[in-house]
Structure formats: structure tokens, C-alpha cells
C-alpha positions, 0 to 999 in steps of 0.5 A: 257241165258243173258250173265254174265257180270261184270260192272266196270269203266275203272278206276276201271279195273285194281283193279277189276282184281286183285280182287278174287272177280272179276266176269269175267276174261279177256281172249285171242283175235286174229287181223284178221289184223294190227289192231290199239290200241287208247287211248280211245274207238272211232275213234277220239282217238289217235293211241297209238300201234298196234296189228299185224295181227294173234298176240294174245291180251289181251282183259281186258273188252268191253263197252255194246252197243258198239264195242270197247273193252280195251286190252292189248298188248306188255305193251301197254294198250288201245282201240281195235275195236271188228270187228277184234278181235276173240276169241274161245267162242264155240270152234272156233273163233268168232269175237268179236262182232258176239260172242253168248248170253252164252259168258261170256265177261267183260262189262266197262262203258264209263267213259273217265274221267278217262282214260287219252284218247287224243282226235284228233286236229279235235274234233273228229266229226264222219262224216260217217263209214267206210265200211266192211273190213276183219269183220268175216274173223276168222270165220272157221279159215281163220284168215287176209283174206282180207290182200290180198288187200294190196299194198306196195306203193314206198318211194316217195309216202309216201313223198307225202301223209306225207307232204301233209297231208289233215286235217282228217275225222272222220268215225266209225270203224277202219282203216284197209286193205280192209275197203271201204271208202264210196262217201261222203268222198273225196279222194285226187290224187297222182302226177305220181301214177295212179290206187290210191288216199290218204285220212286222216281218224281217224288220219291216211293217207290211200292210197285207190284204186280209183275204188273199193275205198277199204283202201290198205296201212295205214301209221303208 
């Protein structure tokens, strides 16, 4: 069965809603990790929150063909990616963007027009995507699986990487622990911190170990 979906724009959203008539109601989703909330459906829009890892969010409506879904979460109202969003469709969680033919998910169309979205200082040219990440990690119940990847660097690392900030590169997906960052994608040394490299990726500083060049710290 093709999923039943209800096609409005982004502008319309919160109207259609409210509507009786409303095909489809939005529903209750879990971050398998921090996951970031942007102003528009893309890498390239300005981080405007964060969901925490295991809290629940408000998913409103996902794009066809895409994998950004709105949601709301503590008042705030934007773009979460769907890879670490879950949801009980068939009686257990399934990310989002694995969820089967029957799931009866909002669709919005792309209208930015409309959406107030602030785009990055760099134009937001996506260069590449980024690699992996706690994707599917809700599946089975094992909610923030790869957040044992994460390091906590010392104070004066953070100095360095925010006042050394490189200009950003712009990768499909979202910025998580344990995502990978692909060769292509040049990362930058810490003075006096062996083992790990720092690179600016969709807007925000990441520290990246230099071996497995997997995302080990964002700074929000």
C-alpha cells in the first residue's frame, strides 16, 4: 500500500494542522543522539536548536524524496535530519527514513520562500556527505548507540578551534558523533593535542579523530 500522505507547503503547515480536515497528524520522534534543528531543510541552514539524545520531538511533516523532516521541539520550530529521528511505526522504533511503504508520514513541499530559512555565509555549496553515524542505531531499542565515540576535549582546545575557525565545508547529512568525514575534506592540527584534528563542517567546529576521521565533539 503507497503511503498516505498529505501534501501542503511549509507555510500552510501549521494552518493544516489545526484543520479537522487534515489528512495526517504529526507524531512522536526520538534523537538516537544530539541532533541539530536548522532553519531550513539542508545542511547549509543555520543551526537555530538541538534536540538531545533520547528526548522526544514533534515531527510536523518530512519532504518527498528527501531526508529532512520539520519538527518541533521545546518551542523551537525547524529542520531535523531524518537518519536519527525514530519513530514506532510497526511496533518498534524505526529511524525515520528506513520506515515501511504503510507509514502514514505528513509530506511538505520544498517552499523556502516561505520559511524564513537563513542560509550559511558560504552559500552553502554542498561539496560531498558525510559518512555514517549512529544511522539505525533505535532499531531493536538501542537508542545513541555510537555516542560512545564521543571525547570531552580541555578548555583550551575549544579556544583554539573558535578562534581559529576554518571557513566551512558543506556535506550532506548532519553533524553528529561518530559520523565519519570523508579524504576529500581536509582537517586542520591542534597545537599540543595529539590523536585529533578540527575541521568547520555545516556551520559548526568538529573535533575529528585522525585515524578513524569519525566526528568526536561538535561545538555548539
Amino acid at each position: 500500500m503507497r503511503n498516505k500522505i498529505a501534501k501542503i507547503t511549509a507555510s500552510a503547515l501549521t494552518a493544516a494542522l489545526l484543520s479537522s480536515t487534515a489528512a495526517l497528524a504529526a507524531f512522536n520522534a526520538t534523537a538516537t543522539t544530539d541532533l541539530n534543528i536548522r532553519s531550513g531543510p539542508g545542511p547549509q541552514y543555520e543551526v537555530v536548536g538541538a534536540i538531545a539524545n533520547s528526548d522526544t520531538a514533534t515531527v510536523n511533516g518530512c519532504i518527498e524524496g528527501s531526508k529532512w523532516c520539520q519538527v518541533t521541539y521545546n518551542g523551537t520550530t525547524g529542520w531535523s535530519y531524518s537518519e536519527y529521528l525514530s519513530a514506532d511505526f510497526t511496533g518498534q522504533q524505526t529511524v525515520i527514513s528506513m520506515a515501511p511503504q504503510t507509514a502514514q508520514i505528513p509530506v511538505l513541499e520544498n517552499d523556502q520562500t516561505s520559511t524564513n530559512a537563513t542560509v550559511g555565509i558560504a552559500g552553502g555549496v554542498i561539496a560531498g556527505a558525510l559518512i555514517g553515524g549512529p544511522v539505525g542505531a533505535a532499531i531493536g531499542g538501542v537508542a545513541g548507540a555510537a555516542v560512545g565515540a564521543s571525547v570531552t576535549p580541555p578548555p583550551t582546545v575549544k579556544t583554539y578551534v573558535m578562534e581559529n575557525r576554518p571557513e566551512p565545508v558543506y556535506l550532506e547529512g548532519e553533524v553528529v558523533i561518530g559520523a565519519g568525514v570523508p579524504d576529500t575534506v581536509e582537517l586542520r592540527p591542534i597545537p599540543d593535542y595529539e590523536g585529533y584534528q578540527y575541521v568547520n563542517i555545516n556551520g559548526q567546529p568538529v573535533l575529528v579523530d585522525a585515524g578513524t576521521r569519525q566526528i568526536v565533539h561538535v561545538y555548539r
